[in-house]
Each structure stands twice: as C-alpha cells, then as structure tokens.
C-alpha positions in Angstrom: 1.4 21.9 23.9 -2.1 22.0 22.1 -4.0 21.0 25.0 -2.1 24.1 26.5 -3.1 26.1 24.4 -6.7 25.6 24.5 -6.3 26.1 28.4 -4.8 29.0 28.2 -7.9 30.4 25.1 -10.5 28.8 27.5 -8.9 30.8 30.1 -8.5 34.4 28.0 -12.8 33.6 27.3 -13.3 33.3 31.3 -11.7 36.5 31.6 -13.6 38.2 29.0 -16.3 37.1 30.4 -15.4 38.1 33.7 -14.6 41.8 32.7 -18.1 41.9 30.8 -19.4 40.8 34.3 -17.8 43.6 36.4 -18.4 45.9 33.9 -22.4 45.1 34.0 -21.9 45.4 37.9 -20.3 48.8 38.0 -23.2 50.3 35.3 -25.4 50.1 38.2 -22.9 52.2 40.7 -23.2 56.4 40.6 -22.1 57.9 37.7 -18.4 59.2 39.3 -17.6 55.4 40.6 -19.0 53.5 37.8 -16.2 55.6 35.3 -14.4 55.1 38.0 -14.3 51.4 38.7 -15.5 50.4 34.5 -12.2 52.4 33.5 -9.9 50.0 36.1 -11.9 47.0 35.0 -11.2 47.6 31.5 -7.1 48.1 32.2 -7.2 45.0 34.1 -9.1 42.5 31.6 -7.0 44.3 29.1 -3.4 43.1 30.7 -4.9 40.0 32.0 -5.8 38.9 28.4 -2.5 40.3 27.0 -0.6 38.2 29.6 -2.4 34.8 28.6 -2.0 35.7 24.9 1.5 36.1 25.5 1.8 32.8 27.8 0.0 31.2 25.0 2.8 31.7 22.4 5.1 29.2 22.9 7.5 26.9 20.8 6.1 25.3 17.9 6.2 21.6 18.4 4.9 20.5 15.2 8.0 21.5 13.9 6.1 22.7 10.5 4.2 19.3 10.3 0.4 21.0 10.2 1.6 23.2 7.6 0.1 21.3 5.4 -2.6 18.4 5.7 -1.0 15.9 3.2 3.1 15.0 3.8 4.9 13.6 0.4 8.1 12.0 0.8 10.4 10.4 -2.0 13.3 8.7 -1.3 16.1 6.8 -3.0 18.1 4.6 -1.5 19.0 1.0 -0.9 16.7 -2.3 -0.1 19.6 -4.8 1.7 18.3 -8.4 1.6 19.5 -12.0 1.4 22.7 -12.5 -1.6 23.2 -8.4 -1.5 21.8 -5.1 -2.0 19.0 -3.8 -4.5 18.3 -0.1 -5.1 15.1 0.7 -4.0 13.1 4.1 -5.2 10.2 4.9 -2.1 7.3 7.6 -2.4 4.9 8.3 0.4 1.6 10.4 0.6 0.4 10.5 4.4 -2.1 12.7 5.8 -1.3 14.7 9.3 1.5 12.4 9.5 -0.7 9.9 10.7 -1.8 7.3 8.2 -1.2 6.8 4.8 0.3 4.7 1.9 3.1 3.8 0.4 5.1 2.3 -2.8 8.5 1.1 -3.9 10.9 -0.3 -6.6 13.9 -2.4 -5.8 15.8 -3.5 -8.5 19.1 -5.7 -8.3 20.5 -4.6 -11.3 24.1 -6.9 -12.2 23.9 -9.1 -9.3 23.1 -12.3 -11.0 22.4 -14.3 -7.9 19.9 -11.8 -6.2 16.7 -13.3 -5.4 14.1 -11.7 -5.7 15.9 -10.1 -8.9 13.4 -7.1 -8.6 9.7 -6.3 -6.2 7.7 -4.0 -6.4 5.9 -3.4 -3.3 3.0 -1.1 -1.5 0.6 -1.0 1.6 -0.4 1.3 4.3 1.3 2.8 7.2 0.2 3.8 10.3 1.8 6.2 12.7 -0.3 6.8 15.8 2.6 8.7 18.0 2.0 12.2 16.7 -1.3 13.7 17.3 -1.5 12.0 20.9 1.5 13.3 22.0 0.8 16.5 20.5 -2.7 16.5 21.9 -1.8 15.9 24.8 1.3 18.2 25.3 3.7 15.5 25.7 6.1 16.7 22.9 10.1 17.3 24.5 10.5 20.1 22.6 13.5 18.5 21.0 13.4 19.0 17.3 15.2 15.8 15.9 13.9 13.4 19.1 10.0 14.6 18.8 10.8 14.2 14.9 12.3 10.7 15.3 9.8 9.2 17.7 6.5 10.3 15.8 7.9 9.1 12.8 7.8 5.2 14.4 5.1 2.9 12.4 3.7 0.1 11.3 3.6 -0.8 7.8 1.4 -3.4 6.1 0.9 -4.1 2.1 1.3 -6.5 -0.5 4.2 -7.0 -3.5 5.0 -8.7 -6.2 8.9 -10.3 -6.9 10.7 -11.4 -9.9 12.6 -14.4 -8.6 16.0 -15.5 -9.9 15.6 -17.7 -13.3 11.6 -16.3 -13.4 9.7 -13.8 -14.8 8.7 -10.0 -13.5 6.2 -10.0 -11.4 5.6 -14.0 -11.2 5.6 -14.3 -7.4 3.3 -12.1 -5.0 3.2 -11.9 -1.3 2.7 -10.0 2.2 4.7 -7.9 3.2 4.8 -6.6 6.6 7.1 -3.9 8.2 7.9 -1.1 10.9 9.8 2.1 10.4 11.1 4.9 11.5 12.9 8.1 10.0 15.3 11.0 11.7 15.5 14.7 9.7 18.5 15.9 9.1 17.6 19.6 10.2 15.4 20.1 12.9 12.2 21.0 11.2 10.0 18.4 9.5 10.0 19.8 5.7 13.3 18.6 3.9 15.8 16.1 4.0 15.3 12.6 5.7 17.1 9.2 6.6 14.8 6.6 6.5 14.8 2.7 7.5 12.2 0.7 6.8 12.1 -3.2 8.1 10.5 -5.9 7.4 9.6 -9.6 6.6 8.3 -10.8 3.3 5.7 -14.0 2.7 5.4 -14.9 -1.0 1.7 -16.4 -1.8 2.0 -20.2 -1.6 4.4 -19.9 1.5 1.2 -18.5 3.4 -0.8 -20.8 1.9 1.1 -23.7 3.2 3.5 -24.8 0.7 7.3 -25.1 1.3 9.6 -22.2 1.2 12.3 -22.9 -1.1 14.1 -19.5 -1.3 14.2 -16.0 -0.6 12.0 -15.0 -3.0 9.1 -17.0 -0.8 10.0 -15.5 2.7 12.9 -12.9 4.0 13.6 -10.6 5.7 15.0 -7.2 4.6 15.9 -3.6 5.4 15.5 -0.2 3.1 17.9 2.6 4.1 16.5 6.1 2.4 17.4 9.7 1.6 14.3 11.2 0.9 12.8 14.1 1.0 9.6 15.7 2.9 7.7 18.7 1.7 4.0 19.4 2.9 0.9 20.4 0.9 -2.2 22.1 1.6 -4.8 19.6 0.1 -8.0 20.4 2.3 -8.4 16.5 2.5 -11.5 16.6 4.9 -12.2 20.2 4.9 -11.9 22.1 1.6 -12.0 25.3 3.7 -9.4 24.7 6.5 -6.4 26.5 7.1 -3.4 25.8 9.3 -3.4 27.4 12.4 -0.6 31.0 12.7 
C-alpha cells in the first residue's frame, strides 16, 4: 500500500510538473490563446492532481501501528510446561513492530512438584513480516489476518530458574522461542492473545553435562492477554511525526 502511495505522489509531482511545462509553452502564444489555452491547462492539472490525491487515499493497512514509533505490550497469563502450569507476567517494548525486547515472570505458586519452581526470563525478538509487506503493498487488507501474520517472530534470550528443592535463581540458561499474537478487534492498539513457544537449555546442559530434569532442558508454551498501546518516542528522529 506504501509503495502505492509513493506512485501515486511521484505521479501528482509529474503532473505538476507537466502543467508548469504547458503553462511555460502557452506564455509564448498571443495574448487571446495563451489565456486561452493557460486557463484549460490550469483546470486540467487541477482535476488531474485532485483525482490522484483522491486515488491515493485508501485503506489504512497499518491498522494504527505507525501511530507511534515504540509498541508496549503487557500481558498476564499462563507459562504451561512439564508437571503443570505457572503464571507468567510478559512486558514488551518493540519499535515499528519490528524488533525489540522482552521480559517475564513465571511463578508456580502451590504446585509442589513444578520444576522449574519459578524463571525469570528475557531476550530479543525479531519480527521481519511487517515493514516488507507493507513496503511492498502486500498487506490483504484483512484487519485480524495482516495483524496475525506480522505479528510471527523469533525470539532469543537468556533466563534464570529456580529448580525444585533449589534456590531462586540458581540455574541459568538459553532460551529460544517463536511467537505469534491475534488482536481481538481489528486495529492493532488494545487487547491481544498471545502464544509464545519455545525450548529451554539450562547452563551445564549446553556445556555438555547430563540433563537430569526439566529445569536443565524443556520445552514450554505462554498463552497471554495483553495489552498493546503505542507511543510517540522519536527513537531515531526526535522530530518525526506519523504520517495523516
């Protein structure tokens, strides 16, 4: 839709220019024509750039996500693993809904036989869908689809476990992931369902050493209902503005 757009502007500045053309031509015509033909000329660049202008306004398939440079979303929800379930609190800061990072609680409360009792976790994510199908005009113009798809990334950070029968924080690891989230209105600022996937390695299990439990390698899944607003923070350019 963008690269539309600046087809359609390139083509509004070709015909200004080509009105300023006939215009210089008909200066040099006798007086009566040159009103004449430099009144006609005017009338037709005139509609002609009116027409583009209006062609150029279409749907908005950013669905509100340029309104700001910076996307924060918090999310609570729950972090399903091996032995049961752990709540999980997620925040993420990412910038044009590209890239940015990320950070989480789980903690499995009562459930005497989790393990890892609680992690804390936190990395990067990357979401590369967005701006080149934007860019390149290749949104659907489907609201919750577009939404869904550009939200697909990859996720890669660190964390640190409690494991069952050991101390907070006592086991750290990789952590590598993909996810994906789906709005619940079709815009991009509001509510959210998230999942987030992944596979843990705790420290010594990627140094080499045996794994003895979960709290050394598994898998897991975080379902989310979070939250998406977008802020104006000028991260590269203090004086930019979102497009109208």
């Amino acid at each position: 839709m963008n690269a539309r757009r600046r087809t359609l502007d390139a083509d509004a500045f070709g015909a200004a220019r080509l009105v300023a053309a006939l215009g210089a031509l008909a200066s040099a015509a006798p007086g009566a024509a040159r009103a004449a033909d430099g009144a006609s000329e005017r009338r037709a660049g005139e509609v002609a750039v009116a027409a583009v202008g209006a062609e150029a306004k279409g749907p908005d398939t950013t669905y509100g996500r340029i309104d700001g440079d910076v996307a924060v979303a918090a999310g609570v929800g729950a972090t399903l693993a091996p032995h049961g379930a752990r709540a999980a609190v997620d925040l993420r800061l990412r910038y044009i809904e590209t890239v940015g990072v990320f950070a989480g609680y789980e903690e499995g409360g009562f459930n005497t036989s989790m393990d890892p009792r609680r992690v804390i976790a936190g990395g990067v994510e990357i979401r590369p869908l967005f701006i080149a199908r934007w860019l390149n005009g290749a949104e659907w113009g489907s609201p919750r689809a577009d939404l869904t798809l550009d939200s697909l990334g990859l996720e890669v950070g660190a964390f640190v476990a409690q494991p069952l029968g050991g101390s907070f924080a006592s086991r750290p690891g990789l952590q590598l992931g993909l996810g994906v989230e789906t709005p619940i209105f079709a815009r991009a600022a509001g509510p959210w369902v998230g999942f987030h996937g992944g596979a843990r390695w705790s420290d010594s299990v990627v140094g080499g050493s045996t794994v003895t439990g979960p709290s050394d390698r598994s898998l897991f899944l975080t379902v989310t209902l979070s939250w998406h607003a977008y802020v104006g923070a000028h991260v590269v350019d203090m004086g930019d503005r979102a497009p109208r």
